[in-house]
C-alpha positions in Angstrom: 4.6 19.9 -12.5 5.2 16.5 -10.8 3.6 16.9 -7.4 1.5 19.6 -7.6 -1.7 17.3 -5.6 -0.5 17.6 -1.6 -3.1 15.8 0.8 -4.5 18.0 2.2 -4.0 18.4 6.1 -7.0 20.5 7.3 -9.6 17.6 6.0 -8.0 15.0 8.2 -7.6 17.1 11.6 -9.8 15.6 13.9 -11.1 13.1 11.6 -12.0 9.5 13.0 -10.1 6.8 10.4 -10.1 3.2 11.0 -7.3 1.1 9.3 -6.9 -2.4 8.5 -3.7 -4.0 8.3 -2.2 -0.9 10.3 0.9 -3.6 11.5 2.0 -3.5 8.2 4.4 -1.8 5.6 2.4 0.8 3.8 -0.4 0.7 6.4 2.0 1.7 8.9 3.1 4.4 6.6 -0.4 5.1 6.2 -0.9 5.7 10.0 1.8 7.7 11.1 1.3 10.2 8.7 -2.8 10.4 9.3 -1.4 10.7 12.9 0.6 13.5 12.0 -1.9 15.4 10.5 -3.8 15.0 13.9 -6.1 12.3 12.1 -7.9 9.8 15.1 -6.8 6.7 14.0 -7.6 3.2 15.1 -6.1 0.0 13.8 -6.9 -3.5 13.4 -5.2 -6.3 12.4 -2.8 -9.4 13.4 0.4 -9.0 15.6 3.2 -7.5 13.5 3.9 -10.4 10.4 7.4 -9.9 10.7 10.5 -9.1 13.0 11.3 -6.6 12.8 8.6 -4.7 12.0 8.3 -1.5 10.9 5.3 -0.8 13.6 8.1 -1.7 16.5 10.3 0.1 14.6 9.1 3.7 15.1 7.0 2.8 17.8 3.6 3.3 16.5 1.2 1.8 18.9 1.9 5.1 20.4 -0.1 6.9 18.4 -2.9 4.4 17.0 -5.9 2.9 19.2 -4.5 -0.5 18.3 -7.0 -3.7 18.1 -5.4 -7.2 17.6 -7.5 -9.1 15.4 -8.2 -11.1 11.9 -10.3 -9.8 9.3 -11.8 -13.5 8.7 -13.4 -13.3 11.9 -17.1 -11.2 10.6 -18.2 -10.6 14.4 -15.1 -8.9 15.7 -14.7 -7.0 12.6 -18.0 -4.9 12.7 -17.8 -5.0 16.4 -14.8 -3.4 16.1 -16.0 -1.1 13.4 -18.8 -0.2 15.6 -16.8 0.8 18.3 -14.5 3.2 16.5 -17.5 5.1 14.7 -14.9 6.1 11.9 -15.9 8.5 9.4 -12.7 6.8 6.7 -12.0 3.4 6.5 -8.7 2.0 4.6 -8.9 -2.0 4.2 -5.6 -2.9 3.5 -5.0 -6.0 5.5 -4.4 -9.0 3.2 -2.4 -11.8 2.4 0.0 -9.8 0.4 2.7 -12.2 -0.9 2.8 -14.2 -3.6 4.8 -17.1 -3.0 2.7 -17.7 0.5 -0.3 -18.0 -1.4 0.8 -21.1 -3.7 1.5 -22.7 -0.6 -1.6 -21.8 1.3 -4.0 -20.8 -1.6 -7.5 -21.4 0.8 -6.1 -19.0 3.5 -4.8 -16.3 1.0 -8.9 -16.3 -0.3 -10.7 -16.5 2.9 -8.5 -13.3 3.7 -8.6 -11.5 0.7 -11.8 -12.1 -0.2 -14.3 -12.5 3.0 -12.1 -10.7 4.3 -13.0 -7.8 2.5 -16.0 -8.9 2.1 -16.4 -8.8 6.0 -14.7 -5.4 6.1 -17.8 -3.9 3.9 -20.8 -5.5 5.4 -19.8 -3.8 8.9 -18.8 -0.6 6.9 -22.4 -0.4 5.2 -23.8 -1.2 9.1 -21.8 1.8 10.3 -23.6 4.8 9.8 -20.6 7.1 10.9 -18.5 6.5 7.8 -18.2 8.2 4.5 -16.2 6.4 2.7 -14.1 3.0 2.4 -10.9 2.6 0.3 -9.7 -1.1 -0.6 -6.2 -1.7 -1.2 -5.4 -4.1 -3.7 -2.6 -4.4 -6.3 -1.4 -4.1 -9.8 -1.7 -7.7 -10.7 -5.5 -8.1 -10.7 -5.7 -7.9 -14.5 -5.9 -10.7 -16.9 -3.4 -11.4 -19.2 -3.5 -9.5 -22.2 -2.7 -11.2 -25.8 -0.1 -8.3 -26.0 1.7 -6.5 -23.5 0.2 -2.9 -22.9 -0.4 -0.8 -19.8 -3.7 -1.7 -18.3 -6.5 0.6 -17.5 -9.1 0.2 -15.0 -11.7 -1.4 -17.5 -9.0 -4.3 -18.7 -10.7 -7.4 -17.9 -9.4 -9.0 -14.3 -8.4 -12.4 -14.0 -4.7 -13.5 -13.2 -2.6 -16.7 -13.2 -1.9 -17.5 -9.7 -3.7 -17.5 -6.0 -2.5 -14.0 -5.0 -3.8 -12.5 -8.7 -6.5 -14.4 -8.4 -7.7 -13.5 -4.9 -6.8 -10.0 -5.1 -8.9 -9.3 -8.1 -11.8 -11.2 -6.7 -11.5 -8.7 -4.2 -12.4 -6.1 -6.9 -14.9 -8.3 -7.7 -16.7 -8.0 -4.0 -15.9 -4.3 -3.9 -17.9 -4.1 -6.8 -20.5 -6.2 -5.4 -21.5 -4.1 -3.0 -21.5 -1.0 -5.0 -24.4 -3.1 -6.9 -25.9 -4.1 -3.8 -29.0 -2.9 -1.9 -27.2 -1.6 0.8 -25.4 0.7 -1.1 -28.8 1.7 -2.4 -29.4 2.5 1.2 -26.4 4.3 1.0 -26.0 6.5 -1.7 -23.8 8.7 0.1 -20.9 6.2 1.0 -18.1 5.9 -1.1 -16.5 2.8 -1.8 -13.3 2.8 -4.3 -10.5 0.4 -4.7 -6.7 1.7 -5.1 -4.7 -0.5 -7.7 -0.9 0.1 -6.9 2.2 -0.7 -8.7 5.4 -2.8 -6.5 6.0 -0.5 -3.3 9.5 0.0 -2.8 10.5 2.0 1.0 11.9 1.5 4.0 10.6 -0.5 6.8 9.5 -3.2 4.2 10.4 -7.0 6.2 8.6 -9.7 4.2 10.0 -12.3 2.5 10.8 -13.0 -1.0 10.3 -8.8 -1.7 13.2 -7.3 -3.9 14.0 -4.6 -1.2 13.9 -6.3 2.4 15.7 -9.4 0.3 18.6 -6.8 -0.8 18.9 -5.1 2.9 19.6 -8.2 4.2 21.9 -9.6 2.1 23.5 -6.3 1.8 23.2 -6.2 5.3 25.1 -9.8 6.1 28.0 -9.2 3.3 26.1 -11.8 0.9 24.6 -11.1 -3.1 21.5 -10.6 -3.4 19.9 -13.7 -5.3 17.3 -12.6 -8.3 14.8 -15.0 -9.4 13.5 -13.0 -12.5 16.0 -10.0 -13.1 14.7 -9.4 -16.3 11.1 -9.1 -15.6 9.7 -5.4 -15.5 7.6 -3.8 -12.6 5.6 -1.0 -12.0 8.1 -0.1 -9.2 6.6 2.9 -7.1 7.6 4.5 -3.6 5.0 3.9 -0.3 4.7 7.5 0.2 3.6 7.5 -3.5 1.1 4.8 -2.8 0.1 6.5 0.6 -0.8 10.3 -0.7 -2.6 8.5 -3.8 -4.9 6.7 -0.8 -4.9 10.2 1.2 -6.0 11.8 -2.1 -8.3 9.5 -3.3 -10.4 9.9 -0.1 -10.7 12.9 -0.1 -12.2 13.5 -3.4 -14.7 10.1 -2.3 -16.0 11.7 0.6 -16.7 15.0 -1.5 -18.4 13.4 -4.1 -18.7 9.7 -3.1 -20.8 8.5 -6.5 -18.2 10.2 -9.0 -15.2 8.2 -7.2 -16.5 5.1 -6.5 -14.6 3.3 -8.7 -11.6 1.7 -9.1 -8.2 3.6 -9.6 -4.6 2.7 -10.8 -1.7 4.0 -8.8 1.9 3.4 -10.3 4.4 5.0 -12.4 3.7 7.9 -14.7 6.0 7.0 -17.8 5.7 3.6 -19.1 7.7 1.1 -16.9 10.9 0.2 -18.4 12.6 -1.1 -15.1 13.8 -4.3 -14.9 14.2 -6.3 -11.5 17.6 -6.1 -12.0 18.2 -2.4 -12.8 16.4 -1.7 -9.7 18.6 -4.2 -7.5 21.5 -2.6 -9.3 20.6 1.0 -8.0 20.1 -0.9 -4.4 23.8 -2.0 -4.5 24.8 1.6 -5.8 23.1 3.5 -3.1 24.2 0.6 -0.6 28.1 0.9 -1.2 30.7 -1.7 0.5 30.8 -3.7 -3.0 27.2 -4.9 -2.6 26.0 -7.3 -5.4 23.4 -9.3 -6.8 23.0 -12.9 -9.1 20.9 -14.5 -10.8 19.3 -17.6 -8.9 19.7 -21.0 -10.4 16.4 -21.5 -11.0 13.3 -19.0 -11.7 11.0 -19.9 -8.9 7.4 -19.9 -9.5 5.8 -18.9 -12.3 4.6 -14.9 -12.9 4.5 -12.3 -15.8 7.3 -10.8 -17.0 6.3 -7.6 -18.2 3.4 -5.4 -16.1 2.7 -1.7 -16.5 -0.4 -0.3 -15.5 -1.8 3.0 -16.7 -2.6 5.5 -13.8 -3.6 8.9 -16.3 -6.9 8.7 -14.8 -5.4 9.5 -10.9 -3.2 12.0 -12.5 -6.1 13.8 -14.5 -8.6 13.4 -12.1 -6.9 13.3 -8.8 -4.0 15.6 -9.8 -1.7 12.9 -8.1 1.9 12.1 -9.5 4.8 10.4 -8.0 7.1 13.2 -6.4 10.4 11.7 -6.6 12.0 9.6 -9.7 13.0 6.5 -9.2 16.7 6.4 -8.0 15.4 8.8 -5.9 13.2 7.2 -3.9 15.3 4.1 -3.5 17.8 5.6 -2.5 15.5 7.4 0.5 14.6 4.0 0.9 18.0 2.2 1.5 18.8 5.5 3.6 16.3 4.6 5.9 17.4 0.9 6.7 21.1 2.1 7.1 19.3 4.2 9.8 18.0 1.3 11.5 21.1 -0.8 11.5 22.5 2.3 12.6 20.3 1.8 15.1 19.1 5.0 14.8 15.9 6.3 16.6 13.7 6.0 13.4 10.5 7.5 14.6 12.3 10.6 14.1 14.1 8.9 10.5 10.6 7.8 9.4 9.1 11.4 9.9 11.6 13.3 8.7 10.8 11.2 5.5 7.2 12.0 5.5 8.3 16.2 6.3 11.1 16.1 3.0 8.2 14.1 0.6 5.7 16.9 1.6 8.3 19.7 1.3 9.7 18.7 -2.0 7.1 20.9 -4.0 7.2 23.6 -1.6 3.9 22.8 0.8 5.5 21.8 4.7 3.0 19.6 7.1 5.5 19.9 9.7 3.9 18.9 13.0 5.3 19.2 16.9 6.3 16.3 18.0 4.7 16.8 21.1 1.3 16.5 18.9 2.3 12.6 18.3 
């Protein structure tokens, strides 16, 4: 049964996690619902990269030990790292989007890349943590000669910045796993999470599917597609998030049988176009929202990516929880709350308490404990 994997609550109670990119979509996610769990967490990263944000949005800086700063910068990393003494690490702050990095292709590499990089040198200097999860993405493969859904040992490569400096990230991870301080180490786990195209509220970056559809929805314009015939991985952030909470968990009970890289994405092979997806947007949005296709196709990517994530569900026992249409529409349900302007702390948990409840388990917490 779809589901049947819960993280588990007890493990992170009282645990001390440090989080990179914390001012962002899924690592905001991410935090609130450690926080919830009563989880100690810290954050580091730049200012919010958008307004709004979903970290202003449900207030989060509340509930995190918030540090301002760029992962580029090696001395304030591990002197932050040092401070917090966290037992988990989840390095998920990045130059995530791909049109940015065509434009600024040294930038989106000395983020990506020593940037990680930066992130594990401090970790392996910390002696207080267990285990580190990278985040990375679905595109670090290389192109295959035929389509097919890729596995963890397909070769990596790509044919742009972001691909490219994503998967070298992979490259560091495993690096280090090779590297005499992990031999002085043995007992730190260090495993990167591959995940499919996030889809959920709270998402505000440009040139993304969903926060591109809100707004236009949003304003009374079509949305514009540039490719609305490629095919995506498409997966829901709280998806993505439990596959991270589970994921570490198994790590930091057996640190050298997970330390590895992992594929997070849909079960069934992806069959979902860009524009079936934008057409269940405009459903679930209502007041005769549409979409077109733009003029022109934009910059260049694949048309077709699936990636094969039957090792997370064998060993792991992750699945997604909710089907598709499912979760977007809990997705554009959540940004009708906001332009509502409805108090969405309260929307954004009560998201997180209906995901957890859907196969019968309940991590309800008092609010009071936030």
């Amino acid at each position: 049964m779809a589901g049947e994997r819960q993280p588990d609550p007890d493990f992170w109670r009282g645990r001390s996690i440090f989080i990179t990119g914390h001012t962002g979509f899924v690592g905001g996610w991410l935090a609130l619902w450690l926080a919830r769990m009563g989880a100690h967490v810290t954050g580091y990263a730049l200012s919010p990269p958008t307004e709004p944000c979903f970290f202003d949005c449900i207030g989060l800086d509340r509930f995190v030990a918030s540090t301002l700063g760029d992962v580029r910068d090696s001395a304030h990393v591990a002197q932050a790292i040092a401070s917090a003494r966290p037992q988990v690490i989840f390095h998920l702050a990045a130059q995530p989007l791909v049109g940015l990095a065509f434009e600024e292709p040294y930038a989106t590499f000395a983020t990506n890349v020593l940037g990680t990089a930066n992130v594990l040198e401090a970790a392996y200097a910390t002696a207080s943590i267990d285990a580190v999860v990278v985040f990375t993405t679905d595109k670090v493969y290389a192109a295959a000669p035929t389509p097919h859904r890729f596995q963890e040992d397909d070769p990596l490569g790509g044919s742009e910045p972001y691909a490219l400096s994503k998967a070298s990230a992979e490259f560091a991870a495993h690096a280090f796993r090779n590297s005499r301080r992990a031999l002085e180490r043995p007992n730190l786990a260090l495993a990167t999470m591959r995940a499919g195209n996030i889809v959920g509220g709270g998402d505000w970056a440009a040139d993304r599917l969903v926060p591109d559809a809100m707004r236009a929805f949003q304003a009374g314009r079509p949305l514009v597609l540039r490719k609305p015939d490629a095919v995506r991985p498409w997966q829901f952030v709280l998806d993505a998030v439990s596959g991270l909470l589970l994921l570490t968990e198994e790590a930091c009970r057996d640190p050298q049988i997970h330390s590895q890289s992992w594929n997070f994405g849909p079960i069934e092979r992806a069959t979902t176009t860009v524009a079936t997806v934008a057409d269940a947007l405009a459903r679930h949005w209502g007041d005769s929202a549409f979409w077109r296709a733009a003029v022109t196709p934009g910059i260049p990517e694949t048309m077709t990516l699936e990636i094969d994530s039957s090792k997370a569900v064998k060993r792991l026992g992750w699945q997604p929880r909710w089907p598709l249409d499912a979760a977007l529409a809990q997705t554009v349900s959540w940004y009708r709350a906001f332009y509502a302007g409805e108090n969405m702390l309260d929307t954004t948990s009560q998201k997180i308490d209906d995901y957890c409840s859907s196969n019968g388990t309940n991590i309800r917490i008092a609010r009071s404990s936030l």
